[in-house]
C-alpha positions in Angstrom: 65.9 73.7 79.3 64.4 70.1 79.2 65.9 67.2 78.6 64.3 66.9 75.3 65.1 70.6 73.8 68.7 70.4 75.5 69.2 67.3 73.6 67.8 69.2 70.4 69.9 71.4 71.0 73.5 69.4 70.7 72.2 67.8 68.0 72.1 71.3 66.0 75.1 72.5 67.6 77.2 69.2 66.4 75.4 69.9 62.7 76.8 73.3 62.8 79.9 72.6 63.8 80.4 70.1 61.1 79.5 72.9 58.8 82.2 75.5 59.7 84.6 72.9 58.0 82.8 74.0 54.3 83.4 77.5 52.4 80.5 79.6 52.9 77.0 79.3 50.6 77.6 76.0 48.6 74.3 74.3 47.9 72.9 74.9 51.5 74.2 78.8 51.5 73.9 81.8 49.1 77.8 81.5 47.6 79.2 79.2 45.4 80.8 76.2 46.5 84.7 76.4 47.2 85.5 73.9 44.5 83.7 75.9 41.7 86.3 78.9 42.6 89.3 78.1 41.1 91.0 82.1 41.8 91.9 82.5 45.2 92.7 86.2 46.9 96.7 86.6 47.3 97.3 89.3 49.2 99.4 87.7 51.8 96.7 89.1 54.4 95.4 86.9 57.0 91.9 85.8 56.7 89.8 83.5 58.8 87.0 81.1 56.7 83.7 82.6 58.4 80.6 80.7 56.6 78.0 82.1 55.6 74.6 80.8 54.3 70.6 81.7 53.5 70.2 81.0 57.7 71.8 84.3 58.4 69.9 87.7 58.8 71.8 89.8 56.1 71.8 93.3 54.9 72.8 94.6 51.5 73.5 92.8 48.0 74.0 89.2 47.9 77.4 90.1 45.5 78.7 92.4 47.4 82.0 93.1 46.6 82.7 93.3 50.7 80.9 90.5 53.1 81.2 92.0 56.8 80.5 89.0 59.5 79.3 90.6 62.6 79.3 88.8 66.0 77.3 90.3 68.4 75.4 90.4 71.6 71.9 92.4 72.2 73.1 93.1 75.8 76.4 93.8 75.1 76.6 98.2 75.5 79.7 98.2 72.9 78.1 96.4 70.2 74.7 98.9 70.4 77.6 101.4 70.0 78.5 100.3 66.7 75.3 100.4 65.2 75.2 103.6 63.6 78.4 102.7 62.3 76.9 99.5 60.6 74.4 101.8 59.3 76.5 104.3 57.9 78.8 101.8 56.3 75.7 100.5 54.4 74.9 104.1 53.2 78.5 104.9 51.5 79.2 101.3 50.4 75.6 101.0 49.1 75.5 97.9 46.6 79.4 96.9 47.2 78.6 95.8 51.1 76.6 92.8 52.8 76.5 92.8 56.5 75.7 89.0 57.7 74.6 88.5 61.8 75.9 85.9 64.1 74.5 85.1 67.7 77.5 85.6 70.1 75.6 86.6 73.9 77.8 86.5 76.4 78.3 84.3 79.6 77.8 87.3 82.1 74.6 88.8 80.5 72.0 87.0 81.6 69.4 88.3 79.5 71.4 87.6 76.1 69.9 84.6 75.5 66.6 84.6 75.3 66.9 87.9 73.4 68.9 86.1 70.9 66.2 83.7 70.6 63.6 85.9 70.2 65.3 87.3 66.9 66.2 84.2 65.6 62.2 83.2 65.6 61.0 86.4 63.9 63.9 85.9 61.3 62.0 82.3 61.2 58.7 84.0 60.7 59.6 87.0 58.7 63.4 86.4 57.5 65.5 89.6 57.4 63.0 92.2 57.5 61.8 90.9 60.2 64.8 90.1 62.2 66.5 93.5 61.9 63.2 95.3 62.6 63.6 93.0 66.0 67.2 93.8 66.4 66.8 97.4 66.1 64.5 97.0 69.2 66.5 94.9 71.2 69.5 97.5 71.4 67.0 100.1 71.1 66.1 98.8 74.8 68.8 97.1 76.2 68.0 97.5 79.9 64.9 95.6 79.8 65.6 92.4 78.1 63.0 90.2 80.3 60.5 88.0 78.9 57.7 90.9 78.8 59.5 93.1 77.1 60.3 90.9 74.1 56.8 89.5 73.7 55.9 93.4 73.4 58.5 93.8 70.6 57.3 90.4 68.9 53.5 92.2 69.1 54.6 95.0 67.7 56.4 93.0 64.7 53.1 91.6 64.0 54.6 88.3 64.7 52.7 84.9 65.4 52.8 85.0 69.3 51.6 81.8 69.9 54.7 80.6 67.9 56.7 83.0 69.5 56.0 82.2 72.6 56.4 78.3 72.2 59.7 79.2 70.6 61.1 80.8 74.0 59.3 78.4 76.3 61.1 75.6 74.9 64.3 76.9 73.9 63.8 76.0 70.4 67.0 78.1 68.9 69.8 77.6 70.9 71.1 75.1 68.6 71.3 78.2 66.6 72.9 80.1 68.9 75.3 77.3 70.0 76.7 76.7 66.4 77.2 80.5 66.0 78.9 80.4 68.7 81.3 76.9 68.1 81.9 79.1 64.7 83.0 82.4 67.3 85.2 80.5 69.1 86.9 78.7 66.3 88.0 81.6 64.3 88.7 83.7 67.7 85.7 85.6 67.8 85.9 85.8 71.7 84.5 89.1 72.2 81.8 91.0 71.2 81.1 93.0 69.0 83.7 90.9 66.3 83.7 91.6 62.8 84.9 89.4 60.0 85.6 91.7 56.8 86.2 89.2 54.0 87.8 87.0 56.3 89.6 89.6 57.6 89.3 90.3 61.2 88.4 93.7 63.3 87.6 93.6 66.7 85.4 96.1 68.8 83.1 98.9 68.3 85.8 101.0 65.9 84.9 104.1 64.3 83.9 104.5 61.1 87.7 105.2 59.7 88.8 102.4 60.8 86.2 99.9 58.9 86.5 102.2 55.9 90.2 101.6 55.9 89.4 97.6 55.2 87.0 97.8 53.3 88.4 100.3 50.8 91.7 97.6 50.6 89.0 95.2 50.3 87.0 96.7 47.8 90.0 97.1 45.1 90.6 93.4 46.1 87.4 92.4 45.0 87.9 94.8 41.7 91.1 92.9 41.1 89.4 89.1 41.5 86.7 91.0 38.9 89.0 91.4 36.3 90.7 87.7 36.6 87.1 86.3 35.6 85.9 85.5 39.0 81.8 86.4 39.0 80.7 88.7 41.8 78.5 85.9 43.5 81.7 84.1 43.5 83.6 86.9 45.2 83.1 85.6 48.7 84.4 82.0 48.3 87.3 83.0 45.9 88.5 85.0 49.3 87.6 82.0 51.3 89.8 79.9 49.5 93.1 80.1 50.9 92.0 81.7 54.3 92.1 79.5 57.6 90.8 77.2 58.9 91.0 78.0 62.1 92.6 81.0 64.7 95.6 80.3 66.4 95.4 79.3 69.9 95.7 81.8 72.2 98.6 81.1 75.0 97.5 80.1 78.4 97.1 83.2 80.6 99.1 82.8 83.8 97.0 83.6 86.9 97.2 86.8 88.2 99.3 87.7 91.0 97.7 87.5 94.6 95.4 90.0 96.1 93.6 91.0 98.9 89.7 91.0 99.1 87.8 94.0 100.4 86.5 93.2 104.0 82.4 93.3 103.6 82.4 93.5 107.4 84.8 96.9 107.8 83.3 100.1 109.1 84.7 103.5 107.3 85.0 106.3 108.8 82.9 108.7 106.4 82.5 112.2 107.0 79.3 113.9 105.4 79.3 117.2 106.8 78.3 119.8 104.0 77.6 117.2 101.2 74.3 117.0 99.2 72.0 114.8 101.6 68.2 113.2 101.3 66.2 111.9 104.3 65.9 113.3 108.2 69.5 114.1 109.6 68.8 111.3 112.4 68.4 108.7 110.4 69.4 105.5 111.8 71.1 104.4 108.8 73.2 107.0 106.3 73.8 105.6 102.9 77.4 107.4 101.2 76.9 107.5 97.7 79.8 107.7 95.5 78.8 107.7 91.8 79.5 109.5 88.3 76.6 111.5 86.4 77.5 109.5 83.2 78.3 105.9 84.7 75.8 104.0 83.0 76.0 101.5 86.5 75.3 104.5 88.7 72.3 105.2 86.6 71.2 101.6 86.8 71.7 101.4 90.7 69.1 104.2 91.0 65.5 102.6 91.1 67.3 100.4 93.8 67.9 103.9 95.7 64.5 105.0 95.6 63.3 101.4 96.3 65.2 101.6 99.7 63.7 105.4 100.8 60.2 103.8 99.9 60.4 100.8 102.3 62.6 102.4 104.9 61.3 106.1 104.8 62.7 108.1 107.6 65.2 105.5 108.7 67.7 106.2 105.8 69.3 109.0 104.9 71.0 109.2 101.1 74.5 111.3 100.9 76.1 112.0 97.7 80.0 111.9 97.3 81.3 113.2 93.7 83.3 111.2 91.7 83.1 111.6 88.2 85.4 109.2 85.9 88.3 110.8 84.5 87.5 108.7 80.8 83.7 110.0 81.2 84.6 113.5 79.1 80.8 115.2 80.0 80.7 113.5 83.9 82.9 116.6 85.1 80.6 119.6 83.9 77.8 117.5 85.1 79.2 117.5 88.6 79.8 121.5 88.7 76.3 121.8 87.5 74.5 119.3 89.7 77.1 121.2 92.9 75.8 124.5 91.8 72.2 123.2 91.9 72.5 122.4 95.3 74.7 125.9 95.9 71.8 127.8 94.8 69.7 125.8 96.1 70.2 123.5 98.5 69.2 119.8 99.1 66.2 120.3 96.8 67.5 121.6 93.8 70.3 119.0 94.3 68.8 116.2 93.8 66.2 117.6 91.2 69.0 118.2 88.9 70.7 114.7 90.3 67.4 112.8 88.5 67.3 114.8 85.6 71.0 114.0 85.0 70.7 110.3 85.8 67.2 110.7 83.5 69.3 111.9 80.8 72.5 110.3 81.0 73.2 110.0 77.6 72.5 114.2 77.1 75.1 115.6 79.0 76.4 118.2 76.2 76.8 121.7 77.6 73.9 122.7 75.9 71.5 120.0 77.8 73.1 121.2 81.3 72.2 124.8 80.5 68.7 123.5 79.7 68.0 122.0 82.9 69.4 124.9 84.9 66.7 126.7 83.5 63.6 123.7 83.7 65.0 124.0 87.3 64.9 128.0 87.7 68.5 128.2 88.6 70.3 131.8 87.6 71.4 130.3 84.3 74.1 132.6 84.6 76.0 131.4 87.5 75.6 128.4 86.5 77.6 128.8 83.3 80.3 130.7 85.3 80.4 127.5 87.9 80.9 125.4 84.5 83.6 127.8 82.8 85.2 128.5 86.0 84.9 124.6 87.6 84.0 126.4 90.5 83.0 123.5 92.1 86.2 121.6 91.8 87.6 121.9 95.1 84.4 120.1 96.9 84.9 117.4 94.4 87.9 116.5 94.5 87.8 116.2 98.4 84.9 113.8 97.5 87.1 112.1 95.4 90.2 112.1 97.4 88.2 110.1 100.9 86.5 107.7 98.2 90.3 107.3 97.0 91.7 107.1 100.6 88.9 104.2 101.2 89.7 102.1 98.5 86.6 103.5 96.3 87.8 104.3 92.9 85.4 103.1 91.2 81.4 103.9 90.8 79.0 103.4 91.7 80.6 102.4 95.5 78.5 102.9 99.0 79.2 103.4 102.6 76.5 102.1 104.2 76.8 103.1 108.4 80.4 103.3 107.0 80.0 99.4 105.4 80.8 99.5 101.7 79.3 98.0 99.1 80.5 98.0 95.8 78.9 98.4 92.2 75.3 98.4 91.1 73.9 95.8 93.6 70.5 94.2 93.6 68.2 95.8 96.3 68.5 92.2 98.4 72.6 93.0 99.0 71.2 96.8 100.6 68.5 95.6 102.0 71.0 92.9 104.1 73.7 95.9 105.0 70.8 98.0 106.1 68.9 95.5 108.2 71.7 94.6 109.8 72.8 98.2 110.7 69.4 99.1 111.8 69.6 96.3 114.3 72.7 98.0 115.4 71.5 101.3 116.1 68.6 100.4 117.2 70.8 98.8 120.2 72.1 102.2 120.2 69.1 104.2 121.0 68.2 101.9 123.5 71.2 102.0 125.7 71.0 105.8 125.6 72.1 107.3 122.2 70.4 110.1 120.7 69.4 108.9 116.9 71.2 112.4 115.9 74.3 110.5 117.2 73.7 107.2 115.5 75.7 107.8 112.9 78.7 110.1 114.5 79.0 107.0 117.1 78.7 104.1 114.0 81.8 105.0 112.2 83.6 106.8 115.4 86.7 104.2 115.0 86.1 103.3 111.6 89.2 102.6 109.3 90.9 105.6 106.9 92.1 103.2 104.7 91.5 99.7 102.8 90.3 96.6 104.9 91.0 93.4 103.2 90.8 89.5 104.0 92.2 86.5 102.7 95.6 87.5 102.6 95.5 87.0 99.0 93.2 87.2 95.8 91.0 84.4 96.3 89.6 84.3 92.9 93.0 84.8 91.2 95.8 82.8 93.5 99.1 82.9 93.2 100.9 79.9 91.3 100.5 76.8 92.5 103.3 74.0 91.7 101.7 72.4 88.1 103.1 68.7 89.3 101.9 68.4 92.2 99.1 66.2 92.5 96.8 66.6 95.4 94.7 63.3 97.0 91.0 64.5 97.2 88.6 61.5 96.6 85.5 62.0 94.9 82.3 61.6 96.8 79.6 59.5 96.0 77.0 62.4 96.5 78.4 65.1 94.5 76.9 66.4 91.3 78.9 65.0 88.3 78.7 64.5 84.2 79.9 62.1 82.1 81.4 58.2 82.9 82.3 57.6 86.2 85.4 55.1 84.8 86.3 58.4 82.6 90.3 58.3 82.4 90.5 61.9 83.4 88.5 63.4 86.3 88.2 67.0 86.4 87.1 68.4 89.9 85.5 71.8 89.9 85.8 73.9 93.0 83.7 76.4 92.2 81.3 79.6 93.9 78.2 80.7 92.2 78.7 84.4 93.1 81.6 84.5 91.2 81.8 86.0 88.2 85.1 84.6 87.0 83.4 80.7 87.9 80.7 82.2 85.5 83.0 83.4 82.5 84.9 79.7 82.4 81.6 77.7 82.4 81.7 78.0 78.3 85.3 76.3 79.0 84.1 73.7 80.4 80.6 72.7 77.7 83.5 72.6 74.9 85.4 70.1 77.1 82.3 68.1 77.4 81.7 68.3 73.8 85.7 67.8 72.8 86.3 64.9 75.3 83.1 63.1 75.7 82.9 59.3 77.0 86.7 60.5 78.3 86.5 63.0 81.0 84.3 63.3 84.4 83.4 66.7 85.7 83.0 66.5 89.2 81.0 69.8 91.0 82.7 70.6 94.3 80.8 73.8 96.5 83.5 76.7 98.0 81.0 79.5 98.1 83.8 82.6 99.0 82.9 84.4 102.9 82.9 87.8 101.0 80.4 86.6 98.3 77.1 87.2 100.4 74.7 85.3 98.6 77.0 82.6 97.3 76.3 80.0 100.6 72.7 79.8 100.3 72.9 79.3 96.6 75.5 76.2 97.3 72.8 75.0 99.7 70.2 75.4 97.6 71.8 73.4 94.8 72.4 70.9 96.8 68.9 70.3 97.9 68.1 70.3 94.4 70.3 67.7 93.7 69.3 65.4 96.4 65.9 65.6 94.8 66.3 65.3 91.3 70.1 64.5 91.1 72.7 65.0 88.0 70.1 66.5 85.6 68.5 68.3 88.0 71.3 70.1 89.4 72.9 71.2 86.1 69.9 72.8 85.3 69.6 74.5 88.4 73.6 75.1 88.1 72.9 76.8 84.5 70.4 79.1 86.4 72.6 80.5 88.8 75.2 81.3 86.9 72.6 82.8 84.1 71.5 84.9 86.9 74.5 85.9 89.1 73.1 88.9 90.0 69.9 87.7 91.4 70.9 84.9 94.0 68.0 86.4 96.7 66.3 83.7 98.6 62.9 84.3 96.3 65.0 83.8 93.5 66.3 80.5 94.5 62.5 79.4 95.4 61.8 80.7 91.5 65.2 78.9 89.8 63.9 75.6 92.0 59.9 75.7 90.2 61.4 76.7 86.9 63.8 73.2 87.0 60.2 71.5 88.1 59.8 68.2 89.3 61.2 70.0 93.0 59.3 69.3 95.7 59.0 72.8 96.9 58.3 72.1 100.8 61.4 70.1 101.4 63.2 72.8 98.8 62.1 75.6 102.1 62.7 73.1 105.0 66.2 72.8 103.2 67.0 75.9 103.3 65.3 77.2 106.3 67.3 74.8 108.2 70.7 74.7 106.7 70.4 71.0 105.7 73.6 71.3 103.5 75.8 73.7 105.1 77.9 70.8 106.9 78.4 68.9 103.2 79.4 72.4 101.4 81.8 72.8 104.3 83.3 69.2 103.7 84.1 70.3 100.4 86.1 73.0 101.8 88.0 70.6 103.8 89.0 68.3 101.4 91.3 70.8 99.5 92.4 72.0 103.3 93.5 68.4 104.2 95.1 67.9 100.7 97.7 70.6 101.1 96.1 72.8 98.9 95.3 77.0 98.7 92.8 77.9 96.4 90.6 80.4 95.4 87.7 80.0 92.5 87.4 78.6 90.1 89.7 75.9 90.9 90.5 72.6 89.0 91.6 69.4 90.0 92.7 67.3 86.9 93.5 63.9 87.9 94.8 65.6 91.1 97.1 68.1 89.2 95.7 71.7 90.0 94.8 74.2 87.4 93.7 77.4 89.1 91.8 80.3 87.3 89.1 80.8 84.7 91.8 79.4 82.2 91.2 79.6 78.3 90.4 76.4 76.6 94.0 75.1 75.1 94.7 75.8 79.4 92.9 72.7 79.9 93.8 71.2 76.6 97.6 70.7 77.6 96.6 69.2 81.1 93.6 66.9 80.0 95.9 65.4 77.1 99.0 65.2 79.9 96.4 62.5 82.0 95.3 61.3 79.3 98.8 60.3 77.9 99.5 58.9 81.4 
């Protein structure tokens, strides 16, 4: 975002914030004005105040009897859950419920955004209609949220793309999205999906029952304001009147206890005689793949797979490992089928039914696994006799009982030469594993090892059981003392915002890789915003060893910063953590244009030569030769540490502590 449109959007978010103060509609909404109502709900039932106005997509009646708030996130797989039970709600409650959107993406999905975005300018262009038609294809494609795909949607809608398009390009409704979201995190909408039933609040993707349970209370509610002379287009804001202002404060979450890290160096000792297998048996490299038929992650991790057999062909070889989820209730007749697949017919038939079970993830009924038994030509009935009988069980659960032993309970999880690597990684955290163990075995071969042995004499003295480092949990550490204050000065050349004769300095120690840095960084804007022209935020680097990408990301930022400084590197800060996932060396060189005004030469040279790694390290240091252990994120308030991605009132109590003082 520019200067100019980040600006813009403050200014919007400020303007909405001022607004959650009023009762819904009033003369800039679609309700009546809280002072016209003068008959309030009295239920004793807790209700939250949850504006509403003409700004918001709705569906139903304007005088409904029920208005249902939803919070949500187009990335978010829970809230595209609910949807059909948004839809169904409509049908039975036709004409007595209104369902009313609010932009809630979350930190961690990186696409969210400018999905959000996208619907807010066709509900510019073509109000409601238009906006649900776009939200129906959002979740209707979740997985491919990029830029492409939602100018395709917006063509489809019919919309004005040359509007659309400046729209996006300039970030033109995230005031919108921020004052949705100052809204959220007043009433203690913190999750997502989060409904808001007359005020009244539900949380999650329920079932049906459990909506129809409020709304039927709400319902005779609203029949009982009816009959005490309240209008129906009053309804809403004679519920409004007496609810809250506000949600209580949650109470600070103590950090969890200490915990080891799994060691990204350790070698496994992985057996793979007898299991499902792709690619020559003397590979150089084996790939152990432990994953669940219905894991949406494991499905998501598979063009990665095939991406890796296209550009390393016969050096890798694939092995499967079964582990199917005990809370996934159609993963373990998915596993007997894909096993006796590769029982009847080896290798081949294995991992034809493996892609037409990834293919149709979301089709695993008994029914469907029959049907691709037969697209396959497998004797349909052995294969239902496998199922019935879970003839397969024993060869899984030894699967599952090594991935257990290993410390690889969860899917998807891979042993790569007996290295693991955990969840759906981007091909750039394979690709370093597997150049790395080529260049091992290629060492091998040439001091005398038969490729055929590569792999038996790679994991020979691997470990049986979990490898860790640290000691200790370094993105959750144990409890520091809260009075202590630690003595680390602030350098002149690190990145910082707001005055530097602030009374209260907050230092941020802090790892781009790190996803609970990323879920605090909405923490820290509503600081800014709460204590502006009174507190400094200071950035201080600590990429984590274990966090593979994080180091050339710090450097990278720096560089950055020594170009375009403050502005500059919060920009390019916003980018990182927008895009954890993707933290490649190409993908810095992309964040770097998209901030423009970089000069991409010395951007390279920067990099290429580690200009930085020496100033990340004295970061590191500083908290060394202070006394103090930390992990990330940590927080230095004034010198007091506060350790954790603690919720707001977390900071709160500390900031107002140094202020008092």
């Amino acid at each position: 975002m520019n200067k100019g449109s980040a600006i813009a959007s403050i200014l919007v978010a400020f303007v909405g914030g001022l607004l959650i103060g009023h009762l819904t509609g009033g003369k800039s909404g679609n309700d009546v004005a809280e002072e016209a109502v003068t008959v309030g709900v009295d239920d004793n039932v807790e209700r939250l105040k949850v504006p509403v106005s003409d700004d918001q997509p709705m569906k139903g009646v304007k005088d409904a009897l029920v208005t249902i708030v939803e919070f949500s996130d187009f990335q978010c797989p829970f809230c595209s859950r609910v949807n059909p039970t948004m839809a169904r709600i409509l049908k039975e409650y036709d004409g007595k419920v209104r369902i009313l959107w609010r932009h809630s993406p979350l930190p961690f999905h990186k696409d969210a955004p400018l999905a959000h975005q996208a619907s807010i300018e066709a509900f510019k262009q073509g109000g409601s209609k238009k906006f649900w038609a776009m939200h129906d294809k959002l979740f209707g494609d979740q997985k491919s949220l990029g830029r492409e795909t939602l100018e395709k949607h917006a063509k489809a809608l019919a919309l004005d793309m040359g509007a659309f398009k400046k729209a996006l390009d300039s970030n033109a409704h995230m005031g919108v999205i921020q004052a949705d979201l100052q809204i959220a995190s007043k009433i203690g909408a913190r999750g997502t999906p989060g409904f808001f039933i007359n005020g009244r609040k539900l949380a999650g993707a329920q079932p049906f029952e459990k909506f129809k349970e409020v709304i039927d209370e709400e319902i005779a509610a609203a029949e009982g304001l009816l009959k005490k002379g309240v209008k129906r287009q009053q309804l809403y804001a004679a519920f409004m009147k007496n609810a809250k202002e506000k949600a209580e404060d949650p109470k600070p979450q103590q950090p969890q206890q200490a915990r080891a890290q799994p060691d990204p160096n350790a070698v496994y000792k992985v057996p793979v005689d007898g299991n499902p297998s792709k690619g020559p048996a003397d590979a150089l490299v084996t790939i152990v793949e432990v994953s669940d038929f219905e894991c949406p992650f494991c499905s998501r991790v598979q063009p990665t797979m095939k991406q890796i057999k296209e550009q390393y062909g016969n050096d890798v070889r694939f092995v499967w490992f079964n582990n199917p989820l005990p809370f996934h209730k159609n993963a373990g007749p998915a596993h007997q089928t894909a096993m006796e697949a590769f029982d009847q017919g080896g290798n081949d038939k294995f991992w034809a039914m493996h892609d037409k079970l990834f293919d149709n993830r979301t089709a695993l009924s008994r029914a469907d696994l029959e049907k691709y038994g037969q697209e396959l030509g497998l004797n349909v009935a052995q294969l239902k006799s496998a199922i019935d009988n879970n003839e397969h069980q024993a060869a899984i659960e030894k699967d599952q009982k090594l991935a257990a032993q290993l410390g690889a309970r969860g899917t998807p999880s891979f042993f790569i030469n007996g290295r693991n690597l955990r969840g759906a990684q981007p091909f750039e955290a394979f690709k370093k594993v597997i150049d790395e163990e080529l260049a091992k075995a290629h060492k091998l071969v040439a001091a005398g090892t038969p490729r055929s042995k590569v792999y038996e004499e790679s994991i020979k003295n691997g470990a049986t059981s979990p490898q860790t480092i640290g000691g200790g949990n370094a993105e959750a550490p144990a409890r520091p003392d809260p009075n202590k204050i630690y003595n680390i000065a602030v350098t002149d050349d690190s990145p910082s915002y707001g005055p530097k004769n602030a009374k209260v300095v907050i230092q941020e120690f802090s790892d781009f890789e790190c996803p609970f840095c990323g879920r605090v960084n909405p923490t820290i804007q509503q600081i800014k915003q709460e204590y502006a022209g009174k507190v400094r935020i200071v950035w201080r680097h600590f990429p984590l060893p274990f966090h593979q990408n994080a180091q050339l990301a710090h450097e990278a930022s720096m560089e950055v910063h020594r170009q375009g400084g403050d502005e500059k590197f919060w920009a390019y800060h916003d980018k990182l953590f927008a895009n954890q996932r993707a933290l490649s060396r190409a993908n810095l060189e992309q964040y770097a244009q998209e901030v423009g005004g970089i000069n991409m030469a010395q951007f390279k040279s920067a990099l290429d030569s580690h200009r930085h790694a020496a100033r990340i390290n004295q970061d590191k240091q500083a908290v060394t030769k202070a006394g103090a252990q930390i992990g990330t994120p940590s927080f230095f308030i004034n010198g007091k540490l506060l350790q954790g991605a603690q919720p707001f009132p977390a900071f709160k109590a500390a900031i107002d502590a140094a202020l008092a003082n």
